[in-house]
C-alpha positions in Angstrom: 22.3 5.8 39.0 20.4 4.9 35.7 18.4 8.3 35.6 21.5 10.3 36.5 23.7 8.1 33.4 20.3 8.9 30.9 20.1 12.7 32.3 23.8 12.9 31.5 23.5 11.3 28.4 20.4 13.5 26.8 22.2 16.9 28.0 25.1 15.6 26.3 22.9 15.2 22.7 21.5 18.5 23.7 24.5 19.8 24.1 25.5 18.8 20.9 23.3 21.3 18.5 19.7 21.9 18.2 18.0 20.4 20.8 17.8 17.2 18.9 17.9 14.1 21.0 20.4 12.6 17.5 24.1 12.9 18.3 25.8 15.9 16.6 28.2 13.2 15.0 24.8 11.6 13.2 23.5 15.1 11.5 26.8 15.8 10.3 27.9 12.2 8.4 25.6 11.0 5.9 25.3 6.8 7.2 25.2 4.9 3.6 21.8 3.3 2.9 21.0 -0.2 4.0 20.9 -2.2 1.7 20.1 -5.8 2.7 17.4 -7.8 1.3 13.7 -7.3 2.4 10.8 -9.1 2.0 7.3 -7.4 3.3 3.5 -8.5 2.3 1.1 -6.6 1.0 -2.7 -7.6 2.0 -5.4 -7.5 0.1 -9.5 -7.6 1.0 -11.3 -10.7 0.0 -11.7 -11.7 -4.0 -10.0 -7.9 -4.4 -6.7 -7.5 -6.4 -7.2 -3.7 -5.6 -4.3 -2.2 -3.6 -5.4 -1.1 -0.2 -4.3 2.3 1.8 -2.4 0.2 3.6 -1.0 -2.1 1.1 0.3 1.5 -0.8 1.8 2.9 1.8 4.0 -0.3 2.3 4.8 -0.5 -1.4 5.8 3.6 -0.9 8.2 2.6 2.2 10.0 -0.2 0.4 10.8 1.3 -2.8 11.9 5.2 -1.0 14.5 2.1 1.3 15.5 1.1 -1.9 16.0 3.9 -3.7 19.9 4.0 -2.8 20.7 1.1 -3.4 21.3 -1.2 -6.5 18.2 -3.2 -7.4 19.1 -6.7 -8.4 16.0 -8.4 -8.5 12.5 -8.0 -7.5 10.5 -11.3 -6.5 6.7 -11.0 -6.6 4.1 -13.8 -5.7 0.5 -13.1 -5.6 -1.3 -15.9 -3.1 -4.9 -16.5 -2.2 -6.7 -18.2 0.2 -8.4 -21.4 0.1 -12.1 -19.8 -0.8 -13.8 -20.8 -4.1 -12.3 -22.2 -7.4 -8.7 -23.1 -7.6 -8.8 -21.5 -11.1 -10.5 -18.2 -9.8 -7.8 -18.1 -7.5 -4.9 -18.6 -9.2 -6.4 -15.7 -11.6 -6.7 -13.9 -8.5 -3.2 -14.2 -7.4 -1.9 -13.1 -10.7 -3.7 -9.9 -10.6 -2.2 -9.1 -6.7 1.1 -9.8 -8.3 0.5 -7.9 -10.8 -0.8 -4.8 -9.1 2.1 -5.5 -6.7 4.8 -5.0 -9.5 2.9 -2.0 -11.1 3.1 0.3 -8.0 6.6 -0.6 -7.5 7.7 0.3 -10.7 5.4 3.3 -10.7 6.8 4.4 -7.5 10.1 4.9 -8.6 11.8 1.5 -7.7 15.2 1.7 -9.3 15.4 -0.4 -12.9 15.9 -4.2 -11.8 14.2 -7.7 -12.9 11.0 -8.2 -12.0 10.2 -11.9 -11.1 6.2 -11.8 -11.2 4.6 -15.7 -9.6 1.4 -16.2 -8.8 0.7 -18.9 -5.9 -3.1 -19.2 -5.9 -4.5 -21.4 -3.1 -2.0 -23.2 -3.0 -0.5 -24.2 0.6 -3.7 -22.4 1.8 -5.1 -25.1 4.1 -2.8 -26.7 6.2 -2.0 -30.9 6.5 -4.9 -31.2 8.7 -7.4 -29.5 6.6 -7.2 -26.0 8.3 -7.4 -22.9 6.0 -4.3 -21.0 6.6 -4.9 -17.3 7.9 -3.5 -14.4 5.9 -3.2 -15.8 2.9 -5.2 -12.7 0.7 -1.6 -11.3 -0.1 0.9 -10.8 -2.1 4.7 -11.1 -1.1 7.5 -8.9 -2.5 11.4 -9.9 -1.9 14.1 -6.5 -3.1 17.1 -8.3 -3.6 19.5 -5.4 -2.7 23.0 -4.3 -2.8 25.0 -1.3 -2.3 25.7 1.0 -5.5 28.8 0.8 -6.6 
């Protein structure tokens, strides 16, 4: 009975323009963006405040999200893990942060505040005395709303 309701169900979407699997309905109206707050984490290597592939391509996704909606804010705090001088790190943190916030705004993030923090280690080792994992990173909040 399942097979025969999904069968039914794609010829139906097929049915509808295309041979798209999208309902004809979806192609047609334009949806307005979503724009909720997100938080995402961008990783870094070790002693590195050098954005990764990775960590760009995350950057890249959150600001194109973004980019229809209305920017209110954007928190930034660079962290580091527990791993040499609580100085070095702290200087460390800063720089994620600060590389964080650049390729936002490079990338075309709509005009909002930029709240730019930097952690360092810590919170990086855990009440008893474990270093806490993934902590080479820097964390990025878009407060978002929709444009007026």
């Amino acid at each position: 009975m399942q097979r025969a309701v999904a069968a039914g169900l794609a010829a139906a979407m097929l049915l509808g323009g295309c041979g798209s699997l999208q309902p004809a309905r979806s192609r047609l109206v334009k949806e307005p963006p979503r724009c909720a707050d997100e938080t995402v984490s961008i990783y870094f290597e070790p002693q590195s405040a050098e954005l990764t592939r990775e960590g760009r391509l995350v950057i890249d996704q959150a600001a194109t999200a973004a980019r229809d909606c209305t920017v209110r804010a954007v928190e930034v705090t660079g962290l580091a893990d527990a791993a040499g001088a609580p100085a070095a790190n702290l200087e460390l943190s800063r720089r994620r942060a600060a590389a964080v916030a650049q390729a936002l705004a490079a990338n075309g993030l709509p005009a909002a505040n930029f709240n730019v923090a930097a952690a360092g280690q810590a919170g990086a080792v855990t009440s008893d005395g474990k270093a806490a994992p993934l902590r080479r990173r820097a964390d990025v909040t878009l407060r978002l709303a929709a444009p007026k």
